[in-house]
C-alpha positions in Angstrom: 0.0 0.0 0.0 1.3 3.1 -1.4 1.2 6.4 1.4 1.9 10.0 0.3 3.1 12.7 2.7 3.2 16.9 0.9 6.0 18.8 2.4 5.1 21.1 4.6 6.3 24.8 3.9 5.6 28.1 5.3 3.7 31.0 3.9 7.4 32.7 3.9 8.8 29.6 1.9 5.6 30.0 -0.6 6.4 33.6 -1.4 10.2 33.4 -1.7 9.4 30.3 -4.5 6.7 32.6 -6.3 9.4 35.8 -6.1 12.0 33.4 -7.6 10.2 32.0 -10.1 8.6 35.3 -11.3 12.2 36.7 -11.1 13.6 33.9 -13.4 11.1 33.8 -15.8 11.0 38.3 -16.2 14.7 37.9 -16.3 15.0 35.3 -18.9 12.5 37.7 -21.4 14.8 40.6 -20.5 17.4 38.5 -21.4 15.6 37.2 -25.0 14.3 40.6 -25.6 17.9 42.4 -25.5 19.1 39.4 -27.5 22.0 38.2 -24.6 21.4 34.4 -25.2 24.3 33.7 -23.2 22.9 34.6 -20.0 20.1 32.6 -20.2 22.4 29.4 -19.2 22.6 31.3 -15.5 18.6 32.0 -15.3 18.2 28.2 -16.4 21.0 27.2 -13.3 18.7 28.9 -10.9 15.5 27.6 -11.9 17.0 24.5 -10.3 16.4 25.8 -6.9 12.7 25.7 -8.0 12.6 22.4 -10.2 14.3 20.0 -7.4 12.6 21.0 -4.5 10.5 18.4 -2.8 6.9 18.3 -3.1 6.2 14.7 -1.8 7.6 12.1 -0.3 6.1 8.5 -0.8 6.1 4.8 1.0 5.9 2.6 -1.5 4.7 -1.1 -0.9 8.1 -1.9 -2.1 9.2 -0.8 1.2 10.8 2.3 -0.6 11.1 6.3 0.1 10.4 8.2 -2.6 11.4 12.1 -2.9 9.6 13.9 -5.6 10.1 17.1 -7.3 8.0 19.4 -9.6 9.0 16.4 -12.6 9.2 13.4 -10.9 12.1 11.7 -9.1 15.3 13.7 -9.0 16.7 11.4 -6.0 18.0 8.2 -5.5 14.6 6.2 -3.4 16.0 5.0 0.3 14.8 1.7 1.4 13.2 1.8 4.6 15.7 -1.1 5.8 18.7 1.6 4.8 17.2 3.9 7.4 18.9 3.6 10.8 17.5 6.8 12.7 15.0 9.4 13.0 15.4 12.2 14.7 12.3 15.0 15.5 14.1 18.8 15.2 10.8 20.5 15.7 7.3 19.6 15.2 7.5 19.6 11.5 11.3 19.0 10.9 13.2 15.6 11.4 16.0 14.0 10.2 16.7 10.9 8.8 19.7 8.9 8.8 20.1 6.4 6.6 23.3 3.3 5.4 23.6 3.2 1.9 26.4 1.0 0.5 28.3 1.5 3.8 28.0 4.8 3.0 26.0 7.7 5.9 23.6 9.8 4.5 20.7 12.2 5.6 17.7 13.8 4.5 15.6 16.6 6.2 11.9 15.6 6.2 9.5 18.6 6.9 6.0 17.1 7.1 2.9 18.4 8.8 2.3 17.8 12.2 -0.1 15.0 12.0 1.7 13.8 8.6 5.0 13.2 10.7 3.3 11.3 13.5 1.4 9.4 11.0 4.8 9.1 8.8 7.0 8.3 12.1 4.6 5.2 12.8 4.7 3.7 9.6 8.5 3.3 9.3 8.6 1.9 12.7 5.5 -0.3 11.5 7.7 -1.7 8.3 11.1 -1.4 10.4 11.2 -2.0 14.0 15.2 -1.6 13.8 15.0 2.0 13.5 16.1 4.6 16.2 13.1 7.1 16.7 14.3 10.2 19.0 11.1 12.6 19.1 10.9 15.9 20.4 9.7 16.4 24.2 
C-alpha cells in the first residue's frame, strides 16, 4: 500500500518560490528581448532551486522512500531497511539517517504535524530496527 506525505512549507517559503520563479522567468524575457542568449544558461542554473525542490515524499509497498520534485524523481529512493535513525528537530522537521552501500547519508523531512506522527509510525510499523528520538 502506497502512502503519500506533501511537504510542509511556510507561507514565507511560498512567497520566496513565487518571487524566484517570477524573477527567473522576467529575467530570462529581458534577457531574449535584448538578444544576450548567453545569460540565459545562469537563469536556467537557478531555476534548479525551483525544479528540485521536494513536493512529496512516498512509502511505497516496495518498502521504498520516494522524494519527488515538480518532474518526478530527481533522488535516489531510500529503502526503509537503509534507514537507521529518526530524529524529530521541531514539530514539522526531522532528520533521517540512513546506510547506503556502507556509506551515511541524511535527509531533512518537513511534514505536517499529523503527517510526521502518522509518517513516524509507519516506518517503525515496516522497520522496527530504527532509532526514533522525538521531540519532548
Amino acid at each position: 500500500m502506497e502512502k503519500r506525505y506533501k511537504v510542509y512549507k511556510t507561507k514565507i517559503e511560498h512567497i520566496l518560490y513565487v518571487v524566484i520563479s517570477l524573477l527567473i522567468i522576467g529575467s530570462a524575457i529581458w534577457m531574449i528581448l535584448s538578444k544576450e542568449y548567453y545569460l540565459l544558461l545562469s537563469v536556467f542554473a537557478a531555476s534548479g532551486i525551483v525544479l528540485f525542490s521536494p513536493r512529496e515524499y512516498r512509502l511505497t509497498k516496495n518498502e521504498m522512500l520516494d522524494v519527488l520534485c515538480l518532474f518526478g524523481k530527481a533522488f535516489k529512493p531510500i529503502s526503509v531497511t537503509q534507514i537507521i535513525r529518526v530524529t524529530q528537530k521541531s514539530k514539522n522537521e526531522a532528520i533521517l539517517v540512513y546506510n547506503r552501500d556502507g556509506l551515511r547519508g541524511d535527509r531533512i523531512l518537513c511534514l505536517s504535524e499529523t503527517d510526521m506522527k502518522v509518517f513516524l509510525d509507519e516506518l517503525k510499523k515496516r522497520n522496527p530496527a530504527i532509532e526514533i528520538h522525538l521531540l519532548t
